[in-house]
C-alpha positions as CSV (number, residue, x, y, z in Angstrom):
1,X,211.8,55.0,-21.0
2,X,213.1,52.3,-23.3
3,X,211.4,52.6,-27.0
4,X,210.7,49.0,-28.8
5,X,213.2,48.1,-30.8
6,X,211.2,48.0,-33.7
7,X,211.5,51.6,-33.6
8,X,215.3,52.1,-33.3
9,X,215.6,49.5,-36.5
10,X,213.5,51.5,-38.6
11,X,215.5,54.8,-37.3
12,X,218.7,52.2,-38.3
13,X,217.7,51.3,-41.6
14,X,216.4,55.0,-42.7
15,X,220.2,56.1,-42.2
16,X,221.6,53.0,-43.9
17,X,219.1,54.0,-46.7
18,X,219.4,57.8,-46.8
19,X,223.3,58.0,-46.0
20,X,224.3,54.1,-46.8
21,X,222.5,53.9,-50.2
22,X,221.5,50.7,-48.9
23,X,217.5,50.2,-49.5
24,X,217.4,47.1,-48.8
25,X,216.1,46.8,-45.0
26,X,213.3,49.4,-45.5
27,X,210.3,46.9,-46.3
28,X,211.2,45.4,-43.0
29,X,211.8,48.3,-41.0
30,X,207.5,49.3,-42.3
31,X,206.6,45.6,-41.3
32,X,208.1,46.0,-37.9
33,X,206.2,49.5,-37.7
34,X,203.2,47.6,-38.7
35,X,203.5,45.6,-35.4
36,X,203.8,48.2,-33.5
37,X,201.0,50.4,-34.7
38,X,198.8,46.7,-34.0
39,X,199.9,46.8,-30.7
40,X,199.2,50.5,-30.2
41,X,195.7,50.4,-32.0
42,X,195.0,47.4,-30.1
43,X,196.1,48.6,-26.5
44,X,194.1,52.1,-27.6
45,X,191.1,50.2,-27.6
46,X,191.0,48.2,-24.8
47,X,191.8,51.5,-22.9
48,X,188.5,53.1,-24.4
49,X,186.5,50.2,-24.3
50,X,187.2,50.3,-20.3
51,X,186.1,53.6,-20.2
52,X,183.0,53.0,-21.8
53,X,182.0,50.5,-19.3
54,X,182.8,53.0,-16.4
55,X,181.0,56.3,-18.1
56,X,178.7,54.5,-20.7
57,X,179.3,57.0,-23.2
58,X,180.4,55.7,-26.8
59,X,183.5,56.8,-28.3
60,X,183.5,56.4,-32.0
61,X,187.6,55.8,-32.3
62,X,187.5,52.2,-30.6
63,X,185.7,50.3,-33.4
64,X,188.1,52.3,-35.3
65,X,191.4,51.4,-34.0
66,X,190.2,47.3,-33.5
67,X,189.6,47.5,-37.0
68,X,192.8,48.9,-37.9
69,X,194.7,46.4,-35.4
70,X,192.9,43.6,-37.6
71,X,193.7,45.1,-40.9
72,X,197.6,45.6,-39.9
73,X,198.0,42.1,-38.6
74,X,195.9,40.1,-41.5
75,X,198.6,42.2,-43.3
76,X,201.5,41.1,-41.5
77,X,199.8,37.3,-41.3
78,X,199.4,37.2,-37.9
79,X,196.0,35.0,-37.3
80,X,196.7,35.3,-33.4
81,X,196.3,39.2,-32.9
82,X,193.8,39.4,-35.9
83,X,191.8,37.4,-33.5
84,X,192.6,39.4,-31.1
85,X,191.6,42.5,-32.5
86,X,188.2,40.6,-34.4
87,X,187.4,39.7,-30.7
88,X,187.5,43.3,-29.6
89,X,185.3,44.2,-32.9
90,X,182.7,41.7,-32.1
91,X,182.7,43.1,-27.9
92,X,182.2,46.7,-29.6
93,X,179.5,46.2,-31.6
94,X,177.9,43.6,-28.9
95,X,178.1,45.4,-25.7
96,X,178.6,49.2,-26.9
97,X,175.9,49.3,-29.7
98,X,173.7,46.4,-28.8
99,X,174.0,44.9,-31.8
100,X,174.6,40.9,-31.0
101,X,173.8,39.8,-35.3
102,X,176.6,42.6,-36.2
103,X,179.0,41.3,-33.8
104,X,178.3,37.4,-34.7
105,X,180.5,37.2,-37.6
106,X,183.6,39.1,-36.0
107,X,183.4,36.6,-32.9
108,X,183.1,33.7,-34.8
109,X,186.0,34.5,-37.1
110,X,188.2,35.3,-34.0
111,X,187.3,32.1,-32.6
112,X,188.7,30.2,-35.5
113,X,191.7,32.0,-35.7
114,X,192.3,32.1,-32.0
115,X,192.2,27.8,-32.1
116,X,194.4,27.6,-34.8
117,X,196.9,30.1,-33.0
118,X,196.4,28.2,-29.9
119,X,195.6,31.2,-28.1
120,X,193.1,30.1,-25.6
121,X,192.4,33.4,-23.8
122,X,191.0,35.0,-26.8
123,X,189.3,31.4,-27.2
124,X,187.3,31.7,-23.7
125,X,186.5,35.6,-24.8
126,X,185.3,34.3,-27.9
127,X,183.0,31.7,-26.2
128,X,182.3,33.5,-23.7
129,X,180.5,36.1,-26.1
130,X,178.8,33.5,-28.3
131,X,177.7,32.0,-25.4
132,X,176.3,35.6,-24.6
133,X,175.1,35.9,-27.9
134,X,173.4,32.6,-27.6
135,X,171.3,33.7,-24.6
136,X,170.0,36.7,-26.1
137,X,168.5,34.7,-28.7
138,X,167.0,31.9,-26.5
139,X,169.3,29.3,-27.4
140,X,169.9,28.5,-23.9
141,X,171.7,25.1,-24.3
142,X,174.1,26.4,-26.7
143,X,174.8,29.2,-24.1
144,X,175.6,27.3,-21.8
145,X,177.8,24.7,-23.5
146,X,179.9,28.1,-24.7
147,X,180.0,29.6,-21.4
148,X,181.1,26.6,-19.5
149,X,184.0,25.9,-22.3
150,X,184.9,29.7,-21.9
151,X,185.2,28.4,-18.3
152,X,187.0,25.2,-18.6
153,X,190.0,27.3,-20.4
154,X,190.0,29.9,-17.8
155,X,190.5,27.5,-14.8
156,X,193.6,26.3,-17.4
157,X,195.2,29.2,-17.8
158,X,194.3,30.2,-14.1
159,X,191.7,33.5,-15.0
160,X,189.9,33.2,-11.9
161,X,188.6,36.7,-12.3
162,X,187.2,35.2,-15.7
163,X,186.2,32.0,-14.2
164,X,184.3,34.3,-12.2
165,X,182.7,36.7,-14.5
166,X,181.7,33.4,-16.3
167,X,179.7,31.7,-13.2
168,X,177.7,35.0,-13.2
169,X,176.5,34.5,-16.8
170,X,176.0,30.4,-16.1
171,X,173.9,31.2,-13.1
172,X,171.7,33.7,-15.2
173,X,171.1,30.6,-17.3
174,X,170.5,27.9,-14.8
175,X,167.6,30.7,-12.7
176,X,166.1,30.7,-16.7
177,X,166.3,27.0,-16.7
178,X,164.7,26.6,-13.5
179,X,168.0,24.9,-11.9
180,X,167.7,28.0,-8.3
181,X,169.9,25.2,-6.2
182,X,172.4,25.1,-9.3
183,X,172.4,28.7,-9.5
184,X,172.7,29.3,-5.8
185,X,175.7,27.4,-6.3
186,X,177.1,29.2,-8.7
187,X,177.3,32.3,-7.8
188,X,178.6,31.5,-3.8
189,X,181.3,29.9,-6.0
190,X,182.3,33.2,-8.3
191,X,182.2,35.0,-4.7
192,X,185.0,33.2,-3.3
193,X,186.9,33.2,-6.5
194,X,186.3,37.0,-6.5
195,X,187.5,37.4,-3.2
196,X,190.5,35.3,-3.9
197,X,191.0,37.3,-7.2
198,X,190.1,40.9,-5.3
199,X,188.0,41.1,-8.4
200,X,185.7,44.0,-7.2
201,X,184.2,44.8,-10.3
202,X,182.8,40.9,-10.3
203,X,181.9,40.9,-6.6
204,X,179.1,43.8,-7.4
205,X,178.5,41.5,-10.4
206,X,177.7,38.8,-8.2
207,X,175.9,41.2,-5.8
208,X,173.7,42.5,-8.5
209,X,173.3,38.9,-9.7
210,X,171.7,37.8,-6.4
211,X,169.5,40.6,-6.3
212,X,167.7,40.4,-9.7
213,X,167.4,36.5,-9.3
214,X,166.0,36.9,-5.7
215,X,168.6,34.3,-4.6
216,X,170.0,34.5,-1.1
């Protein structure tokens, strides 16, 4: 297995410090360790926050390694994986604990440094939550101008699995707005994007969808 090369420079400059005499590399060798504990903290959680949506069960260590991602990159001044990691905060406390008001301020700040970094896939999760945040307190219109920008950067970057999950959500909001036809619509559209995508998980979405709206 090949080890990241952050790794073998901090093995480097602990010789060049320890037999060299040379200190002089060691504050980068812990930056680039920084990095590579983000990555790991962030890939951690992602990992348990899947399993949490198969079994259900909370485990307590993924709001604790997202934070820990965010703290190591704000360090390193890295807006892009802070929002990344704030994004993963927000999702915790929003679909693990319920807790949409907790979660508000994490999602917004990812947002805003996801835009700055460019990073539009963390953008459409970030909308795509607010929107979801948005619906749960009434505010249909805003959730729906959220959920269909989430969707307009997924069909850029060519998410279709996302497009997908999204046209679920937007056709919960058009059945509350009274738009059926609209709704309809939408979700024979996430089907065939599905399909295309083998997105499973989002087919029984869609499935489930169709049952609770009564829509054929």
């Amino acid at each position: 297995m090949t080890r990241d090369i952050r790794i073998e420079q901090a093995e480097l400059r602990y010789e060049t410090a320890v037999f060299g005499g040379d200190g002089s590399g060691l504050a980068g060798a812990e930056r680039g360790l920084d990095g590579v504990e983000a990555e790991l903290a962030l890939a951690r959680g992602r990992v348990l926050h899947a399993r949490f949506l198969a079994e259900r069960v909370e485990d307590p260590r993924e709001l604790e390694v997202f934070e820990r991602a965010a703290v190591l990159y704000r360090g390193l001044g890295d807006g892009r994986g802070e929002g990344e990691a704030l994004f993963w905060v927000g999702a915790f406390h929003q679909v693990v604990r319920g807790d949409a008001a907790a979660a508000l301020p994490a999602l917004e700040r990812a947002l805003d440094l996801a835009t700055r970094a460019g990073d539009l896939l963390t953008m459409s999760y970030a909308l795509r939550h607010l929107g979801i945040a948005a619906h749960i307190a009434g505010e249909l219109a805003e959730a729906r101008e959220r959920l269909e920008e989430s969707t307009r950067l997924r069909w850029e970057l060519g998410f279709l699995p996302g497009v997908a999950a999204n046209l679920v959500g937007l056709a919960h909001l058009a059945a509350q707005q009274d738009r059926r036809a609209d709704a309809a619509a939408l979700l024979a559209e996430a089907t065939g994007l599905a399909e295309t995508a083998e997105a499973h998980g989002i087919l029984g979405q869609v499935a489930e969808a169709r049952k609770e709206l009564a829509l054929p």
